[in-house]
C-alpha positions as CSV (number, residue, x, y, z in Angstrom):
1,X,108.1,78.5,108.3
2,X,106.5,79.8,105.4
3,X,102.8,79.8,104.8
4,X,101.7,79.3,101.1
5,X,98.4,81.6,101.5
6,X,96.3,83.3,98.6
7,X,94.2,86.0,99.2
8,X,92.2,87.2,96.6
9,X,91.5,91.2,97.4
10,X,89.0,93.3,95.0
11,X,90.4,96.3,94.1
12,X,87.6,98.2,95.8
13,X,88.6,97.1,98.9
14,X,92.2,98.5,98.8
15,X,92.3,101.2,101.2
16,X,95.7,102.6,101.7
17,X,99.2,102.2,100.2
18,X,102.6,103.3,101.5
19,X,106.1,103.8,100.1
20,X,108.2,103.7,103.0
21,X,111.9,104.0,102.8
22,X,113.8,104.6,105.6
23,X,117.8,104.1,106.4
24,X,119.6,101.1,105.8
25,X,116.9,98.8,104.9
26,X,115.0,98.1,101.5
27,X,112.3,100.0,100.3
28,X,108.7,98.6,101.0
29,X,105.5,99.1,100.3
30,X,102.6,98.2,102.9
31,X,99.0,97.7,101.7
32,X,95.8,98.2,103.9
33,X,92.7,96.5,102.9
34,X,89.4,95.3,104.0
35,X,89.1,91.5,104.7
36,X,86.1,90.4,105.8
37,X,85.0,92.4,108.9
38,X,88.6,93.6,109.5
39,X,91.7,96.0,108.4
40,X,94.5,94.1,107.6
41,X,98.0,95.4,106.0
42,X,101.0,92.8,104.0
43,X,104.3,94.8,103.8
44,X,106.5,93.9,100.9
45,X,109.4,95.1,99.3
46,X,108.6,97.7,96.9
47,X,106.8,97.2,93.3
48,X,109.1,99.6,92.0
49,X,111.0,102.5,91.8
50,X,110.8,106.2,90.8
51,X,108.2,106.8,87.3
52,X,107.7,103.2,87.4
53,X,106.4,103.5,91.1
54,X,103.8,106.5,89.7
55,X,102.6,104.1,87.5
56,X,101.7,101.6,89.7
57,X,99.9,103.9,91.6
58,X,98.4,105.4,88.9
59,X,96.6,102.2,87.8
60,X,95.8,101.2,91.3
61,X,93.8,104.6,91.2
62,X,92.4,103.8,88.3
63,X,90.8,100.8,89.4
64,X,89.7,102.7,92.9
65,X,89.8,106.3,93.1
66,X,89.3,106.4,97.0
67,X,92.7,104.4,97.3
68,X,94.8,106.5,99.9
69,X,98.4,107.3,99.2
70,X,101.2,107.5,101.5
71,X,105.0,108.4,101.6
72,X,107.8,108.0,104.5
73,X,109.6,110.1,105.0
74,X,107.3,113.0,104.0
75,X,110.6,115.0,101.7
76,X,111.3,111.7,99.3
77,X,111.5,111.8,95.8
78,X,108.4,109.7,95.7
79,X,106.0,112.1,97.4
80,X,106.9,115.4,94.9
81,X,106.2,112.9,92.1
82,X,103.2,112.0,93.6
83,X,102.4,115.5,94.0
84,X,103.0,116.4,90.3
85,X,100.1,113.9,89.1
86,X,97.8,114.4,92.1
87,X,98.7,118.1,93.0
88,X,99.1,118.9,97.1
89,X,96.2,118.0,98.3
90,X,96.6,114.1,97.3
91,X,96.6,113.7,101.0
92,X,95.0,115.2,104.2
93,X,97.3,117.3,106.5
94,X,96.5,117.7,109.7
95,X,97.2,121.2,110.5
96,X,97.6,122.1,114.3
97,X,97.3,125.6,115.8
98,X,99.4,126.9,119.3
């Protein structure tokens, strides 16, 4: 059973987005966001694809700049685009030492 349920999220609210492609299933996207008091994520198949998927990001940044950006796997298409517009350090990396 479907629910038919509208959530209305301010842009500024948005905290996280993800293009995650992995084998043999569709592309999706995942969206993190503050409701209320909590964190709470819809996953979706994807917007879009390639320079439209830049885009879409691109005007999601526009309308918050804090929005974090995500890519699985780490060496798709998507994530060197992503780089070109937002250079390397778009997102953290966590960088361990032995």
């Amino acid at each position: 059973m479907f629910l038919r349920k509208t959530v209305k999220v301010p842009y500024k609210d948005l905290l996280q987005i993800e293009f995650i492609s992995a084998h043999r299933t569709p592309t999706r996207n995942r969206i993190k966001f503050n409701y209320g008091n909590k964190i709470k994520s819809l996953r979706f198949l994807t917007v879009a694809y390639s320079d439209q998927y830049i885009e879409f990001v691109k005007w999601l940044k526009s309308k918050n700049d804090k929005l974090d950006l995500k890519v699985f796997p780490s060496n798709h298409i998507i994530n060197h685009k992503i780089q070109e517009v937002y250079g390397f350090k778009y997102r953290e990396i966590v960088k361990k030492t032995l």
